[in-house]
Backbone as JSON Lines, residues from 0, in Angstrom:
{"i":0,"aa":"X","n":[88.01,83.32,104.92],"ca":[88.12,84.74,104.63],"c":[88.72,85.46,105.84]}
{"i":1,"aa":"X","n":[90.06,86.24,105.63],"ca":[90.75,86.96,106.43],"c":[89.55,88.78,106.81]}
{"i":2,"aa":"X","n":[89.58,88.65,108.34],"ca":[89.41,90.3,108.52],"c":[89.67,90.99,109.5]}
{"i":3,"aa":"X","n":[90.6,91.68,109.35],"ca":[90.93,92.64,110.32],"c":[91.98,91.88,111.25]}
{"i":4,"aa":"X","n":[91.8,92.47,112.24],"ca":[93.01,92.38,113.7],"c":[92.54,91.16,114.17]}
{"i":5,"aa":"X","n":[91.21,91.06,114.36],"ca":[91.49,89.34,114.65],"c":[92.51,88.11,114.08]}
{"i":6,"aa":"X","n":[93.21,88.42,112.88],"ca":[94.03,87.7,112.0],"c":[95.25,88.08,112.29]}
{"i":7,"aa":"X","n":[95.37,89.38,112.78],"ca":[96.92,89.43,112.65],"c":[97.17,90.37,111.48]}
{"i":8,"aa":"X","n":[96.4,90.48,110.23],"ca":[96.98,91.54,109.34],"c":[97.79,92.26,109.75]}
{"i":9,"aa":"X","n":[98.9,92.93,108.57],"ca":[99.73,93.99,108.35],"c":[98.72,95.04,108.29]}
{"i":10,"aa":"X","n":[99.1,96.15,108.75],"ca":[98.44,97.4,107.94],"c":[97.93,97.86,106.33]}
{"i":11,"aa":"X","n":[98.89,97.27,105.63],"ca":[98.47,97.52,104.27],"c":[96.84,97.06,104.06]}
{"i":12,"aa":"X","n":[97.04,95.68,104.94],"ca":[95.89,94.87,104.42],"c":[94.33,95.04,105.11]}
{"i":13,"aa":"X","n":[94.42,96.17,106.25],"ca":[92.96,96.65,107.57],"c":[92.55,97.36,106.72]}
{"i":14,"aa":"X","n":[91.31,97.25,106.42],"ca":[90.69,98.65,105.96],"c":[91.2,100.35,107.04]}
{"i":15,"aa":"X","n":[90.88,101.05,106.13],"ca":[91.83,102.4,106.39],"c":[90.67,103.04,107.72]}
{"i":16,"aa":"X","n":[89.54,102.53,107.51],"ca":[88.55,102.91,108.53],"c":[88.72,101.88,110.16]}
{"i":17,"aa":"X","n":[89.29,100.83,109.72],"ca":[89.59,100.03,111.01],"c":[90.75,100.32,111.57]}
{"i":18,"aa":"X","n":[91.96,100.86,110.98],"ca":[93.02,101.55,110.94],"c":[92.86,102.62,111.98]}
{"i":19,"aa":"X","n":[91.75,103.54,111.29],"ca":[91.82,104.95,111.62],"c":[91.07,104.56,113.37]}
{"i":20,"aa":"X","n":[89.52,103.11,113.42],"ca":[89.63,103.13,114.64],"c":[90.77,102.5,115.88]}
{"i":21,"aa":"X","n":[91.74,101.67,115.24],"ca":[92.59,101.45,116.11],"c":[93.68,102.27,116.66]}
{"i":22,"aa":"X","n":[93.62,102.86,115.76],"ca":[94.38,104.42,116.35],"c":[93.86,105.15,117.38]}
{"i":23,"aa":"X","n":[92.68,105.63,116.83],"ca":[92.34,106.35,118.85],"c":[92.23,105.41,119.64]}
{"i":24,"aa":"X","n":[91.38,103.82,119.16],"ca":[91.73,102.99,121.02],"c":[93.13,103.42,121.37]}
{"i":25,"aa":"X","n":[94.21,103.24,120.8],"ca":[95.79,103.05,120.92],"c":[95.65,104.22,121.89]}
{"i":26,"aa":"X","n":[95.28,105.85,121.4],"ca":[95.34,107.12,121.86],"c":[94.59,107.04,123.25]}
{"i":27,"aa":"X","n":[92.96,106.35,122.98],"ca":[92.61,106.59,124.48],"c":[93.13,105.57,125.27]}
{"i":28,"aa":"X","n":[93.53,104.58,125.14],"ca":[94.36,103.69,126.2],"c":[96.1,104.59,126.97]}
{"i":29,"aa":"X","n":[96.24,105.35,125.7],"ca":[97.4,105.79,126.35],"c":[97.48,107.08,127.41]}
{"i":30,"aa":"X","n":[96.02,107.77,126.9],"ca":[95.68,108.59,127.65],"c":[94.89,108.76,128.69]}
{"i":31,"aa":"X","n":[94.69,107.48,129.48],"ca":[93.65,107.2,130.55],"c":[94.06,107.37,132.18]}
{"i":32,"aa":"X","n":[93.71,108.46,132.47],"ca":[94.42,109.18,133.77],"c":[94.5,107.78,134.84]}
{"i":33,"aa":"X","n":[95.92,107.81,135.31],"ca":[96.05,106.83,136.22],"c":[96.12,107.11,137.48]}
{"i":34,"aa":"X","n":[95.63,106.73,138.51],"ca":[95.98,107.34,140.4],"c":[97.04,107.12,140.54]}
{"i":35,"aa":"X","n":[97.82,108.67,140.98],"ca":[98.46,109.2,141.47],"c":[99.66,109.25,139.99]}
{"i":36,"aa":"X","n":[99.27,109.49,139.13],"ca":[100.3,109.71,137.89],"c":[99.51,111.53,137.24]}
{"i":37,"aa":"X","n":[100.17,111.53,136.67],"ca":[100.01,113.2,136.28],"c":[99.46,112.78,134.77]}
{"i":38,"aa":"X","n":[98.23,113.57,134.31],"ca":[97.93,113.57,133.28],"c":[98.39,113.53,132.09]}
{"i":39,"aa":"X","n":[98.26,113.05,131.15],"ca":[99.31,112.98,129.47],"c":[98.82,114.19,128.97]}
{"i":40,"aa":"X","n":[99.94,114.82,128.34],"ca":[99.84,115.83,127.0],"c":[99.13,114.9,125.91]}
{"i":41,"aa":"X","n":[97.89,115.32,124.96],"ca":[97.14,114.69,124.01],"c":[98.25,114.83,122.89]}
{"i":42,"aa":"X","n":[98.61,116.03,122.56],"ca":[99.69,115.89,121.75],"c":[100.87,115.03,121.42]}
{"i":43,"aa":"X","n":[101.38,114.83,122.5],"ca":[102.71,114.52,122.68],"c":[102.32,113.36,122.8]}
{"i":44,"aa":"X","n":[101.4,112.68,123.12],"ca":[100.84,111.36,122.9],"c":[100.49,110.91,121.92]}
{"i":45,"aa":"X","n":[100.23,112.19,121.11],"ca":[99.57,111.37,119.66],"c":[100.81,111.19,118.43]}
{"i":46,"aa":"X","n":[101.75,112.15,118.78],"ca":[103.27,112.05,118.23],"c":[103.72,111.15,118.91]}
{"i":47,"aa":"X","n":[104.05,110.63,120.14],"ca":[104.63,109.26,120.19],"c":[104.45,108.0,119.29]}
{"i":48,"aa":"X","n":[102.25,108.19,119.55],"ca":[102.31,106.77,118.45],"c":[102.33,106.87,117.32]}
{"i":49,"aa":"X","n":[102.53,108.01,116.86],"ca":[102.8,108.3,115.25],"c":[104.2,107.91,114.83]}
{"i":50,"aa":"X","n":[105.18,107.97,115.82],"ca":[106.33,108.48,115.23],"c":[106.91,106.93,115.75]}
{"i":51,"aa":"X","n":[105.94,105.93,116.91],"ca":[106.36,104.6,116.82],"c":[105.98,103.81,115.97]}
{"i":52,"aa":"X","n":[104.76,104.04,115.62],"ca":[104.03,103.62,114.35],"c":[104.77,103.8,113.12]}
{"i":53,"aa":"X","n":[105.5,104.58,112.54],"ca":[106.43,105.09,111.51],"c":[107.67,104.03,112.03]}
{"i":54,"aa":"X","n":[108.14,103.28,112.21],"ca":[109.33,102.84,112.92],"c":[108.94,101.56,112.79]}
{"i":55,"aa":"X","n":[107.96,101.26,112.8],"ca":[106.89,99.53,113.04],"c":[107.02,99.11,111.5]}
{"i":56,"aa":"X","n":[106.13,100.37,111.29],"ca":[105.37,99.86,110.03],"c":[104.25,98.85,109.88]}
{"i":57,"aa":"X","n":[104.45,98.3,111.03],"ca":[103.38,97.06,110.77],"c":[102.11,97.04,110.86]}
{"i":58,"aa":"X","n":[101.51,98.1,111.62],"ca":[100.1,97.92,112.12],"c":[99.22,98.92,111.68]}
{"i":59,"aa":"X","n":[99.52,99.81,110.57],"ca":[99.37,101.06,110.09],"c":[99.86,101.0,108.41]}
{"i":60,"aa":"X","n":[98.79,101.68,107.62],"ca":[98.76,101.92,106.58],"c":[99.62,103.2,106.71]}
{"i":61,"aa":"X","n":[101.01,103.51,105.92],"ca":[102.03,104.81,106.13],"c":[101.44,106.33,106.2]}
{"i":62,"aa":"X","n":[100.15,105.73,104.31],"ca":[99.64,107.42,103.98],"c":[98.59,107.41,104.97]}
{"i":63,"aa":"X","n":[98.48,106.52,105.95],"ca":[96.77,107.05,107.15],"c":[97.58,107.73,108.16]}
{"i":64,"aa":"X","n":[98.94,107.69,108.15],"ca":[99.56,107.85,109.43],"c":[100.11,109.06,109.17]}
{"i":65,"aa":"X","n":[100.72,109.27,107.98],"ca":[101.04,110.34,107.35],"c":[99.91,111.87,106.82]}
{"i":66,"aa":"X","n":[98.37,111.29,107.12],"ca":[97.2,112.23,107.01],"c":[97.02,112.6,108.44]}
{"i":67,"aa":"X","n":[96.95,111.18,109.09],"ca":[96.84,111.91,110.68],"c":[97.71,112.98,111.38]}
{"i":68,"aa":"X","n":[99.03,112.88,110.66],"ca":[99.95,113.77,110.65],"c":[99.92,115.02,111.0]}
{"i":69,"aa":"X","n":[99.21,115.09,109.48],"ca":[98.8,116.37,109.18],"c":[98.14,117.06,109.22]}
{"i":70,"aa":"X","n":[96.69,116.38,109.28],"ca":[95.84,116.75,110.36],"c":[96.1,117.03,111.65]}
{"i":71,"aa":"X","n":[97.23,116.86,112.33],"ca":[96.88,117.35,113.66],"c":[97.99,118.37,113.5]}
{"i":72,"aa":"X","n":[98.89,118.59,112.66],"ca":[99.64,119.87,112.29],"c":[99.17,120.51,112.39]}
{"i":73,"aa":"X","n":[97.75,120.89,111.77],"ca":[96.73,121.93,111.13],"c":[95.8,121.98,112.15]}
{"i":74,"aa":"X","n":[96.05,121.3,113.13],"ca":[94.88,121.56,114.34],"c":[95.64,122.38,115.57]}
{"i":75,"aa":"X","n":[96.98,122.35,115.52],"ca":[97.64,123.58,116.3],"c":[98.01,124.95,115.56]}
């Protein structure tokens, strides 16, 4: 029995809740203040991996990526 990222799955195939947590690790790994580097915009971070994620396809269910979207549209 296949589950999750330990396997390698496509996105179609992660549950949308394991999805949704590999997305913020992705976010807080990208956003983890480094010495002597200047802090990340949360935004502009979270549109990078959206908009590399859209380009992949692979590791992401489209409509979770496409809610997170929009959700954070509606949060500015």
């Amino acid at each position: 029995m296949q589950k999750g990222f330990p396997n390698q799955l496509i996105g179609e195939k992660i549950l949308l809740e394991s999805q949704l947590i590999y997305f913020s690790q992705i976010l807080d790994d990208e956003l983890i203040v480094k010495f002597g580097q200047p802090k990340k915009n949360t935004q502009e971070v979270q549109r990078k991996i959206i908009d590399q994620e859209f380009k992949s396809a692979e590791n992401f269910n489209l409509d979770l990526l496409n809610q997170i979207k929009e959700l954070l549209k509606n949060q500015n």
